[in-house]
C-alpha positions as CSV (number, residue, x, y, z in Angstrom):
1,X,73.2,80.4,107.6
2,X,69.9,80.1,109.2
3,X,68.2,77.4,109.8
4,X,64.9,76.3,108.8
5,X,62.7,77.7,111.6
6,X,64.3,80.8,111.6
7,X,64.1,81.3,108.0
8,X,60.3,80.5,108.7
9,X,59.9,83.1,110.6
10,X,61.8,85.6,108.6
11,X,59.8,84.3,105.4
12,X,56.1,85.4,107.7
13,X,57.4,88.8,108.0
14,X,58.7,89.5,104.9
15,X,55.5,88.1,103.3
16,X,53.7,91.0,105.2
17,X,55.9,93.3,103.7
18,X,56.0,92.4,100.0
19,X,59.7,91.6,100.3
20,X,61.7,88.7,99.0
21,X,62.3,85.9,101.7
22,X,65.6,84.7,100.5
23,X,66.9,88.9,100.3
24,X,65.4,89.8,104.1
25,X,67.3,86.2,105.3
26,X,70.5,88.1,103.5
27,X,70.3,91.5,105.0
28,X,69.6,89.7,109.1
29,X,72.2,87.3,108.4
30,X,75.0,89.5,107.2
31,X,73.7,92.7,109.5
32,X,74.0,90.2,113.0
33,X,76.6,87.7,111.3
34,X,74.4,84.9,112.0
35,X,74.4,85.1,115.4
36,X,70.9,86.1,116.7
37,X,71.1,85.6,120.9
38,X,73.9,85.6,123.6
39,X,73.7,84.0,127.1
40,X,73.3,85.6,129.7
41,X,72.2,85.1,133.5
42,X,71.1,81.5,131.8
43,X,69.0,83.8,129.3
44,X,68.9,84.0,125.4
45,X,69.0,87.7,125.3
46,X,69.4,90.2,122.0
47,X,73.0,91.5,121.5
48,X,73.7,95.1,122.5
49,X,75.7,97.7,121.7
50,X,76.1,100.7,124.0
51,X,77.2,104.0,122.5
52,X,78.6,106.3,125.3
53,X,78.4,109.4,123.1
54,X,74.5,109.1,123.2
55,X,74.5,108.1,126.7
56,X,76.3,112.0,127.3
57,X,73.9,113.1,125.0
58,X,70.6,111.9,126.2
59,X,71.1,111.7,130.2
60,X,69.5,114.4,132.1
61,X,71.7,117.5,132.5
62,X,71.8,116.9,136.3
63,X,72.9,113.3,135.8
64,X,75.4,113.9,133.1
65,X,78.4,114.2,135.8
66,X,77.4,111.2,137.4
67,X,77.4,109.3,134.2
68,X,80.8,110.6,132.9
69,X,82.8,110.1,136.3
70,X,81.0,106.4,135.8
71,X,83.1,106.1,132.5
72,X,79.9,105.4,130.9
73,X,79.3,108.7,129.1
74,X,81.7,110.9,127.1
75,X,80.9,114.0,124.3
76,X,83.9,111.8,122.7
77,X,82.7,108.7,119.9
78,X,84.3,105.7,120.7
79,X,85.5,106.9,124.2
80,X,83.4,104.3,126.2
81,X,84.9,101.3,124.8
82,X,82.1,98.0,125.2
83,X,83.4,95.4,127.2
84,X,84.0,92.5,124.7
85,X,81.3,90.0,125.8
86,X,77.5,90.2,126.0
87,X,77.5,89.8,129.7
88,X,79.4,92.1,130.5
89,X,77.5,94.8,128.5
90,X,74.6,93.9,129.9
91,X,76.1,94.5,133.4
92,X,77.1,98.2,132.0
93,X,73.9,98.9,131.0
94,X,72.6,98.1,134.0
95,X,74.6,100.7,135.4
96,X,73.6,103.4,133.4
97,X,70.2,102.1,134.0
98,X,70.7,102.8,137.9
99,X,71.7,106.2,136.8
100,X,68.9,107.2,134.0
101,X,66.9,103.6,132.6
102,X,65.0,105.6,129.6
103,X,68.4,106.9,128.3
104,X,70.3,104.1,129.0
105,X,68.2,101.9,126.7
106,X,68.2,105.0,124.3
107,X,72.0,104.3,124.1
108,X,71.8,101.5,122.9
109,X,71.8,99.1,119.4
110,X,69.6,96.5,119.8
111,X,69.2,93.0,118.3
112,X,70.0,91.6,115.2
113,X,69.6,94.8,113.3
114,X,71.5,96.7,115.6
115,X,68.9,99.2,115.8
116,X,69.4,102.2,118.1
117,X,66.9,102.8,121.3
118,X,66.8,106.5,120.6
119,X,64.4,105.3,117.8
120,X,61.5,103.8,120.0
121,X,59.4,106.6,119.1
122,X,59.7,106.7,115.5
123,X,59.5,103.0,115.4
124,X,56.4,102.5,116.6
125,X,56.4,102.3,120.5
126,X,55.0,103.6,123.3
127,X,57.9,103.9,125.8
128,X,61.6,103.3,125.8
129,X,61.0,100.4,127.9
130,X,57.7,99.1,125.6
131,X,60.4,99.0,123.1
132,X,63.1,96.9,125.1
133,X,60.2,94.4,126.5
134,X,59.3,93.8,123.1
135,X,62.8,93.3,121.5
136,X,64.0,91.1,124.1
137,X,61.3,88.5,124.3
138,X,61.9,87.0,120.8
139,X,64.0,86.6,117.7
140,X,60.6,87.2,116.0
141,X,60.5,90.9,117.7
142,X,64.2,91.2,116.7
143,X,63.3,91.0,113.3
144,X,60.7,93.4,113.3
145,X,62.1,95.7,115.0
146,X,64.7,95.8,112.3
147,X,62.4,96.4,109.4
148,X,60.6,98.7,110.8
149,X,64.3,100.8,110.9
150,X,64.3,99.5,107.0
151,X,61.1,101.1,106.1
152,X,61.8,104.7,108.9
153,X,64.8,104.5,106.6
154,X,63.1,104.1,102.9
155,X,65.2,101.0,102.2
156,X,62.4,98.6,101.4
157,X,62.6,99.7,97.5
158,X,65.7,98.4,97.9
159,X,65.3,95.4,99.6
160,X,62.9,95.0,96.8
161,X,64.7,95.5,93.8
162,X,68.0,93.6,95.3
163,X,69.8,96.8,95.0
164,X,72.9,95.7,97.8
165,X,74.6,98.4,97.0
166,X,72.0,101.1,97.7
167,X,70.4,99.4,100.6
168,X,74.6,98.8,102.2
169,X,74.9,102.7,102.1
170,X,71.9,103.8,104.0
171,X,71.9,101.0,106.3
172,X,75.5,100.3,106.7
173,X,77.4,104.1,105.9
174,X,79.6,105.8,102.9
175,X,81.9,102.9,104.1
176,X,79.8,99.9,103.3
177,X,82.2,98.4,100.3
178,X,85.3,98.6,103.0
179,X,83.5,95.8,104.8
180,X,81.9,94.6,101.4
181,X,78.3,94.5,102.9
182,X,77.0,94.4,99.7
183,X,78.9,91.7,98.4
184,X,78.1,89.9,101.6
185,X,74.3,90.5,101.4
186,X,74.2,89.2,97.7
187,X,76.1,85.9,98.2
188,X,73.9,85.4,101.7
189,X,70.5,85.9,99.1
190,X,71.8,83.0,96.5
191,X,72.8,80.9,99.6
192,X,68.9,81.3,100.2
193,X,67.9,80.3,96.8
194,X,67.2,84.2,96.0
195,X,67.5,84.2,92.0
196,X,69.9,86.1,90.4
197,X,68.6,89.4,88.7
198,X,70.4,92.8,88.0
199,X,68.8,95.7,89.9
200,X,66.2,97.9,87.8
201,X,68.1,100.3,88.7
202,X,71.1,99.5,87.4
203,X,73.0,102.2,85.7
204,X,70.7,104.5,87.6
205,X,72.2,107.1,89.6
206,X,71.1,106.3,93.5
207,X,72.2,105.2,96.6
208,X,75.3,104.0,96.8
209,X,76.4,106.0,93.9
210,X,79.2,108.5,93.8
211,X,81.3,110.5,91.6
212,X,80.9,113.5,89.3
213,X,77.5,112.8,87.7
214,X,76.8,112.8,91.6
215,X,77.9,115.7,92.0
216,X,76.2,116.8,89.2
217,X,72.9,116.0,90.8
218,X,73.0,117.3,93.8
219,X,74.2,121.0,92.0
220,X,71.3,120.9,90.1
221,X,69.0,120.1,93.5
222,X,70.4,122.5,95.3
223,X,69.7,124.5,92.5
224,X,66.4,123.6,92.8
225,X,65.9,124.6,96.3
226,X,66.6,121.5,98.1
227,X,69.2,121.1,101.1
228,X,71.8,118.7,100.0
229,X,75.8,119.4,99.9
230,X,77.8,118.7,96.8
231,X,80.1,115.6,97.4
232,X,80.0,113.6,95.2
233,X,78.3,111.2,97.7
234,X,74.6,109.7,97.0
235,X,73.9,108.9,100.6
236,X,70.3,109.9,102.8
237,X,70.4,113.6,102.9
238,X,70.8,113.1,99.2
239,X,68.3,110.0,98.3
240,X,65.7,112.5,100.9
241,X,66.1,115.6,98.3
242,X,65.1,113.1,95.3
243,X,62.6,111.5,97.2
244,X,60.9,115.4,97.4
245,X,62.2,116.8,94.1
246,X,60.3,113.6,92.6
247,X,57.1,114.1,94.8
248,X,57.2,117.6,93.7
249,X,56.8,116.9,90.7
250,X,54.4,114.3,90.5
251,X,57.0,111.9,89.4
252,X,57.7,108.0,91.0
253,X,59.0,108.6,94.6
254,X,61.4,106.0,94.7
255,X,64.8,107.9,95.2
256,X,66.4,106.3,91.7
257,X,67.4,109.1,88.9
258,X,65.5,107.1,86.1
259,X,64.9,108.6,83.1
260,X,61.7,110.6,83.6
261,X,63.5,112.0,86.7
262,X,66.7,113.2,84.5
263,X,64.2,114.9,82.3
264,X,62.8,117.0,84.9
265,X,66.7,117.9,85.8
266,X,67.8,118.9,83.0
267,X,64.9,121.7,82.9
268,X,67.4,123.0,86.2
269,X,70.4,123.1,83.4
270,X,71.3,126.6,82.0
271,X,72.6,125.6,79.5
272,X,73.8,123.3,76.6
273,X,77.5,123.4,77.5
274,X,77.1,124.2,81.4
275,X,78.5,121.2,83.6
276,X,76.8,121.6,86.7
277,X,78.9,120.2,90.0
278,X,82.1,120.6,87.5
279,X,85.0,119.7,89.9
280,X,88.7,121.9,89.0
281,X,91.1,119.3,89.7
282,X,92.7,122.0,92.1
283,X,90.2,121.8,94.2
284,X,89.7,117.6,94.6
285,X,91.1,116.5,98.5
286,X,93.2,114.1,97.2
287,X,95.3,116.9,95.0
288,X,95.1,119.3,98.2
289,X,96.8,116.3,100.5
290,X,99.6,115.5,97.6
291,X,100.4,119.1,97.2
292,X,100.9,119.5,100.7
293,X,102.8,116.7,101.2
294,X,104.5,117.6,98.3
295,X,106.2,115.4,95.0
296,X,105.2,115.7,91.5
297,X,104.6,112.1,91.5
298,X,102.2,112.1,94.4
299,X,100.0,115.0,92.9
300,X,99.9,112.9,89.7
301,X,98.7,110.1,91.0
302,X,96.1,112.1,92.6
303,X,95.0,113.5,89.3
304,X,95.4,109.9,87.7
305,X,92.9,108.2,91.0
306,X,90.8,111.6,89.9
307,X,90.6,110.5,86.3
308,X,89.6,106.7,87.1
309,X,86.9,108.1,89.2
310,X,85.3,109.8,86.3
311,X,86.1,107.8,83.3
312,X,82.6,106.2,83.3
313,X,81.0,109.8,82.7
314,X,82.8,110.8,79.9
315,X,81.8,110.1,75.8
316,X,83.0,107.6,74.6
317,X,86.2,107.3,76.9
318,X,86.5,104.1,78.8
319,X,88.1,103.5,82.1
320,X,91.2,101.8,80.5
321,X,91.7,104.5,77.9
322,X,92.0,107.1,80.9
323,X,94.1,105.1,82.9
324,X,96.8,105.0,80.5
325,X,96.0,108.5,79.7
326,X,96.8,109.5,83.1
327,X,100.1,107.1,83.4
328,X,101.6,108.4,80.7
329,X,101.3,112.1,82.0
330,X,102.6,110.1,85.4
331,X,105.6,108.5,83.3
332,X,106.6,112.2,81.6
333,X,106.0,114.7,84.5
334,X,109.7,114.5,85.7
335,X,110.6,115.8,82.5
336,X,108.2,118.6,81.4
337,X,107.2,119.8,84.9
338,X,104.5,119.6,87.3
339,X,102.5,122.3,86.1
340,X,102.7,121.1,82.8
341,X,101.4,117.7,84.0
342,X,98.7,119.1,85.8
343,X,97.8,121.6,83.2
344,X,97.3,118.9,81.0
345,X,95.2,116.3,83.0
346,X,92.9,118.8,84.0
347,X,92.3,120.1,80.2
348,X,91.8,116.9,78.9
349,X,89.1,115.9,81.6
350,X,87.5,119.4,81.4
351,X,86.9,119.5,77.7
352,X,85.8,115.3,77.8
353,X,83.4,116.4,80.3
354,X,79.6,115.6,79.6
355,X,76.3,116.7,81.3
356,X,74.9,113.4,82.2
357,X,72.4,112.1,84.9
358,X,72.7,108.9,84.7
């Protein structure tokens, strides 16, 4: 936790941005673990984290040879491994400073919101090197450097509405609830007094959401015109196609599919009985990777994980109704077959299936 003066600080800037004190403390506290400087050369400097694969990227052409036979570029993620403590990073990077300064800091994460230098531009700076001067000379800077990557990334709605789970996704990846950033961020906001509140948005499809009404959604937007694949995943490229679909349309522009918003969806619906983003249980990975490896029992318990997933969109089916549903057709598929088994998990979810946006 913080202490006092730096949760001043944080408090200044997040009055300047309409945001909750105690939920911006949360997000810098769980994003750089507390831990806001290293030491190095006797200095309090921001921690870094140097991404070789940009490096390759971003490095003159002519220079890209140099830099690889360095080891400090590859086309590879992950192959230039960072040395383990801040001082020694800082030595790399002067290295592939020696070899190309503006895309060596462009390499880079920076600071407690481990936001990339490739970003100076977009962020508000002049110069790759305006933007490292300014995010090493304070904690203050640090700070503001990260929310100005909140807001480029349209997360202060949901710094706003304390909606963890939708900010962890953007800011954080599909594989935010692995780490349990969420969880994380909302126990650092009570530590700093935030109140408890559920999010507006709750029961909302947004970010962070996933799932067949998901992938409902993004049918009906690309239906609409807008570039977003069907996944099942409510990530960017998908909260970016509400954001315009709503704009379009004279609605909010907040990214959240409130009610107003599923109105103007299901206008996109052909019909009554269609279910757009409808997923044959054939074709879900998980089945694909059971039936390969091959088992009855492992291409059930595809179908029953399949099931759980969905449960919550269905009428009036809960998620323990379909669980034992889907072990029982686990307990009998020795004995009437496979195909029988799947035959029958896959009818029963198809006609329980609902067009629903929320």
């Amino acid at each position: 936790m913080f202490d006092s003066k730096t949760y001043l600080m944080i408090s200044e800037i997040a009055k300047l941005r309409g945001i909750s004190a105690p939920a911006l403390a949360a997000v810098v506290e769980v994003e750089s673990n507390g831990i806001a400087f290293a030491k190095v050369d006797g200095r309090d400097v921001p921690l870094i984290r140097i991404e070789g694969h940009y490096f390759d990227r971003l490095v003159p052409a002519k220079k890209q040879k140099q830099a690889r036979d360095a080891g400090l570029a590859s086309p590879k993620v992950g192959a230039v491994k960072n040395p383990k403590n801040q001082l020694d990073r800082y030595r790399m990077l002067q290295r592939m400073c020696d070899i190309d300064q503006a895309a060596a800091i462009m390499s880079c994460s920076w600071g407690v919101g481990q936001v990339m230098g490739v970003l100076w531009k977009k962020l508000g700076f002049s110069s790759t090197d305006d933007f490292r001067i300014f995010v090493m000379s304070s904690l203050k800077n640090q700070i503001e450097v990260m929310v100005r990557f909140i807001e480029f990334s349209g997360l202060i709605d949901e710094l706003k509405r304390l909606d963890w789970a939708g900010f962890a996704r953007v800011y954080n990846g599909p594989g935010y609830k692995a780490n349990a950033y969420d969880t994380k961020m909302a126990n650092a906001y009570a530590r700093y007094g935030g109140k408890a509140s559920s999010s507006p948005a709750s029961g909302m499809l947004r970010s962070g959401s996933s799932g067949a009404g998901v992938r409902e959604l993004q049918t009906l937007l690309q239906r609409a015109g807008y570039s977003v694949a069907v996944d099942g995943d409510f990530g960017p490229a998908t909260k970016k196609a509400v954001f315009e679909f709503q704009q379009e349309r004279n609605l909010e522009v907040d990214g959240v599919v409130g009610p107003k918003t599923q109105e103007a969806l299901r206008l996109i619906v052909l019909s009554p009985s269609e279910q757009p983003g409808r997923q044959d249980v054939s074709s879900v990975p998980a089945v694909k990777n059971a039936v390969k490896g091959g088992g009855a029992i492992a291409i059930v318990l595809s179908i029953r994980d399949q099931i759980g997933e969905t449960a919550s969109y269905l009428s009036g089916m809960g998620a323990k109704f379909a669980d034992n549903l889907s072990s029982g057709l686990l307990a009998v598929s020795g004995f009437i077959g496979i195909c029988l088994a799947i035959y029958a998990a896959y009818g029963w979810w198809k006609s329980r299936q609902t067009v629903e946006q929320g």
